[in-house]
PADREN-94925 format. One record per residue (C-alpha): residue in one letter; chain; x, y, z. Coordinates in Angstrom, 1 decimal. Layout:
+------+-------+--------+--------+--------+
: resn : chain :   east :  north :     up :
+------+-------+--------+--------+--------+
:    A :     A :      X :      Y :      Z :
...
+------+-------+--------+--------+--------+
***
This chain:
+------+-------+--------+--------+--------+
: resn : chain :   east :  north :     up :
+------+-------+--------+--------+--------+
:    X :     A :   -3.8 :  -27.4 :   32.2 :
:    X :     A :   -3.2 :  -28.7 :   28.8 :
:    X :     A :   -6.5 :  -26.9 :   27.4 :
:    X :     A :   -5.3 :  -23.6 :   29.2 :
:    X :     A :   -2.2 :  -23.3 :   26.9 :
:    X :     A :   -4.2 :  -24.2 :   23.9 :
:    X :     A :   -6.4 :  -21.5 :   24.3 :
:    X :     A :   -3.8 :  -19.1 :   25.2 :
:    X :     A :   -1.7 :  -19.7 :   22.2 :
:    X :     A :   -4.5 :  -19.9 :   19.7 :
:    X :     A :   -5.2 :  -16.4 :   21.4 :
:    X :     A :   -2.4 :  -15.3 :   20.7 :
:    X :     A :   -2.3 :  -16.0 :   17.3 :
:    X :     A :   -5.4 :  -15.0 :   16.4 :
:    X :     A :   -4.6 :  -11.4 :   18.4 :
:    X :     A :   -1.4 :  -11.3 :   16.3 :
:    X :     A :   -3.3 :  -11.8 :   12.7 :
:    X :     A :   -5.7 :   -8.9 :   14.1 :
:    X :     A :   -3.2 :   -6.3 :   14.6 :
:    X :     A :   -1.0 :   -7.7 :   11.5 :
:    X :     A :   -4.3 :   -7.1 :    9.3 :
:    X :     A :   -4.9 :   -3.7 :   10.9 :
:    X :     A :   -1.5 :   -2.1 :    9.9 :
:    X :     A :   -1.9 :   -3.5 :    6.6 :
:    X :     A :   -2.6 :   -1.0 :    3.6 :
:    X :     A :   -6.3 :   -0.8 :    3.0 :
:    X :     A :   -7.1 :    0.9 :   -0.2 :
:    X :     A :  -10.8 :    2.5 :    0.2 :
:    X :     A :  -12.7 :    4.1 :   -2.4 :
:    X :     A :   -9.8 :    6.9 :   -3.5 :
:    X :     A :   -7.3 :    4.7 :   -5.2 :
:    X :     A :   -8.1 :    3.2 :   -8.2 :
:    X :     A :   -5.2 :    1.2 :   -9.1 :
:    X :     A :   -3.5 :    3.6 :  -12.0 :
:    X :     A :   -5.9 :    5.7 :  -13.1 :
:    X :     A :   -7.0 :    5.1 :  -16.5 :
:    X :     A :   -3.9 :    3.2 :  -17.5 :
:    X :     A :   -3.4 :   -0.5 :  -18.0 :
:    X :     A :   -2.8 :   -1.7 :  -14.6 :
:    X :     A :   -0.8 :   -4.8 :  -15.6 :
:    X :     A :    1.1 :   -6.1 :  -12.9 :
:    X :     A :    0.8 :   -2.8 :  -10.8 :
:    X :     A :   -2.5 :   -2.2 :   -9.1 :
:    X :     A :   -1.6 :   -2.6 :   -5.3 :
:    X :     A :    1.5 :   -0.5 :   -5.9 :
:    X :     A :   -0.9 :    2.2 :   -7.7 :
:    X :     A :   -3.4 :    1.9 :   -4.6 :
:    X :     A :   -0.6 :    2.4 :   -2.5 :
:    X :     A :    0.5 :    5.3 :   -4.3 :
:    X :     A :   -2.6 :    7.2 :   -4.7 :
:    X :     A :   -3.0 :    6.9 :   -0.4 :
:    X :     A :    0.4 :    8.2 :   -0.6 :
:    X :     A :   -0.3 :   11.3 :   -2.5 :
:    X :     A :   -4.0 :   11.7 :   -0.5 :
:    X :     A :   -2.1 :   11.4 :    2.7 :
:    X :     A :    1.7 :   11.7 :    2.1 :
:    X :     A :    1.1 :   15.4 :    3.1 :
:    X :     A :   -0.5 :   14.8 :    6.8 :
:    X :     A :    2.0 :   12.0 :    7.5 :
:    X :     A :    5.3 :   13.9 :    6.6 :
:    X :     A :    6.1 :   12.4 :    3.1 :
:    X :     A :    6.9 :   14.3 :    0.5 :
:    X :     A :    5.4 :   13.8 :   -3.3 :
:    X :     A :    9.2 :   12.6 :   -4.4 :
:    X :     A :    9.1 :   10.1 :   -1.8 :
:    X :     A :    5.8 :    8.7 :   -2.3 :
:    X :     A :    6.8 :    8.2 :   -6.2 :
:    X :     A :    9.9 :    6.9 :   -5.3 :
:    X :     A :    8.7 :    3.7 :   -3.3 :
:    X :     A :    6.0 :    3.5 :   -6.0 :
:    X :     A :    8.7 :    3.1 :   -8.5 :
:    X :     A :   10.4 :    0.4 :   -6.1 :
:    X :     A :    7.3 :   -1.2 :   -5.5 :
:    X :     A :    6.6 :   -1.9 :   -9.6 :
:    X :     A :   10.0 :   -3.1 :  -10.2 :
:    X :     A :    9.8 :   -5.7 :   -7.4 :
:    X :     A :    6.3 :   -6.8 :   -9.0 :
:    X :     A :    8.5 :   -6.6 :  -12.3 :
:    X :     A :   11.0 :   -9.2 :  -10.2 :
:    X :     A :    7.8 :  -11.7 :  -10.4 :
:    X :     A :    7.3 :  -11.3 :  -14.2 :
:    X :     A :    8.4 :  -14.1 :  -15.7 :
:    X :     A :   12.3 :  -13.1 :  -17.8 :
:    X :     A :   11.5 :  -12.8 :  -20.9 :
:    X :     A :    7.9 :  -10.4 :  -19.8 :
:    X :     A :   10.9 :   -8.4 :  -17.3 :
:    X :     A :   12.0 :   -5.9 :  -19.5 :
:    X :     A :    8.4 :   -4.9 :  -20.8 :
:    X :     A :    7.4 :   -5.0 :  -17.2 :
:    X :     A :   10.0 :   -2.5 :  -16.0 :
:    X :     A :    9.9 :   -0.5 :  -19.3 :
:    X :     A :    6.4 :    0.1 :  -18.5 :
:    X :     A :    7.0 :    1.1 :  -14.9 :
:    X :     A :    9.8 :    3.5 :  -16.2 :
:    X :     A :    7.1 :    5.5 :  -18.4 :
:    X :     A :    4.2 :    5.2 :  -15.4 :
:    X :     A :    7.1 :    6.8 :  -12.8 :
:    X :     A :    8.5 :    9.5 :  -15.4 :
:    X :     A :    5.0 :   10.6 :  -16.8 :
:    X :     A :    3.7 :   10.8 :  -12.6 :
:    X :     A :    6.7 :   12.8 :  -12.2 :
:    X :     A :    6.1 :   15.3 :  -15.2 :
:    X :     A :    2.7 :   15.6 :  -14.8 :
:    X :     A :    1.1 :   14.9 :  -11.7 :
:    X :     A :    2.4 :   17.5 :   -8.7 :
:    X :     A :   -1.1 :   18.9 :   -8.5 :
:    X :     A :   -2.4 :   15.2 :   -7.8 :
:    X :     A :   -0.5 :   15.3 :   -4.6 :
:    X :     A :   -3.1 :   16.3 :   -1.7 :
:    X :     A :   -2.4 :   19.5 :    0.7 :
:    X :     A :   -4.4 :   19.4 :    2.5 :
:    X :     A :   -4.6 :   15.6 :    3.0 :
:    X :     A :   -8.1 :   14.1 :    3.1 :
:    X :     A :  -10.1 :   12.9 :    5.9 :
:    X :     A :   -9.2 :    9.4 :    5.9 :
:    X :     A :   -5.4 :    9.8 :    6.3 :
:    X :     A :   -5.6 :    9.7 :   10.1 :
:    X :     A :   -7.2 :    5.8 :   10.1 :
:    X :     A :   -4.7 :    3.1 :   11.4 :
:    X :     A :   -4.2 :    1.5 :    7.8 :
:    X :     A :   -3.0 :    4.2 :    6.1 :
:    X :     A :    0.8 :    4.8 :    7.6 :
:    X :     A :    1.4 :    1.2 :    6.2 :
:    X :     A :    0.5 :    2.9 :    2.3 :
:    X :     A :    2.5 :    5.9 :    3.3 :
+------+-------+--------+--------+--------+
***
């Protein structure tokens, strides 16, 4: 009996870290973290950002939005910096976020690509 809830626990966990790990963001081969720039402390959050602006179209989020939670995604890496890196660290995002802004609107994908309809991408978007 005591083996039957052994395995049926470690079951569950292990069918719990399968579906955790398949709604997590997968960068494939179109991001590439921030495009030329340094990537410093921000190369998930520029992943995440260009899957956002492949896909953002197909799932309903608009270009603002996707550079919005791009811009709160590098200032809570900038929260890890230590204090006295902060400032540079949140200067920087700053000039990534206003430059995207200015400069980028053809970037943003319409129509999306093929890949936006795989299981990882809403947790980018």
């Amino acid at each position: 009996m005591k083996i039957c809830i052994v395995i049926a626990l470690t079951t569950a966990v292990m069918l719990i870290d399968l579906i955790i790990y398949a709604d997590a963001c997968q960068p494939n081969y179109w991001a590439d973290g921030c495009s030329g720039v340094s990537d410093l402390w921000f190369t998930d959050d520029c992943n995440k950002h260009d899957i956002c602006y492949a896909c953002g179209y197909r799932s309903g989020v608009s270009r603002e939005s996707c550079d919005d939670r791009w811009y709160d995604n590098m200032m809570n890496s900038c929260s890890a910096v230590n204090w006295w890196g902060r400032w540079f660290c949140r200067l920087t995002a700053w000039i990534y976020y206003r430059w995207v802004r200015d400069w980028a609107a053809s970037s943003f994908r319409v129509p999306s690509q093929g890949f936006c309809g795989e299981g990882w991408v809403p947790a980018c978007v």
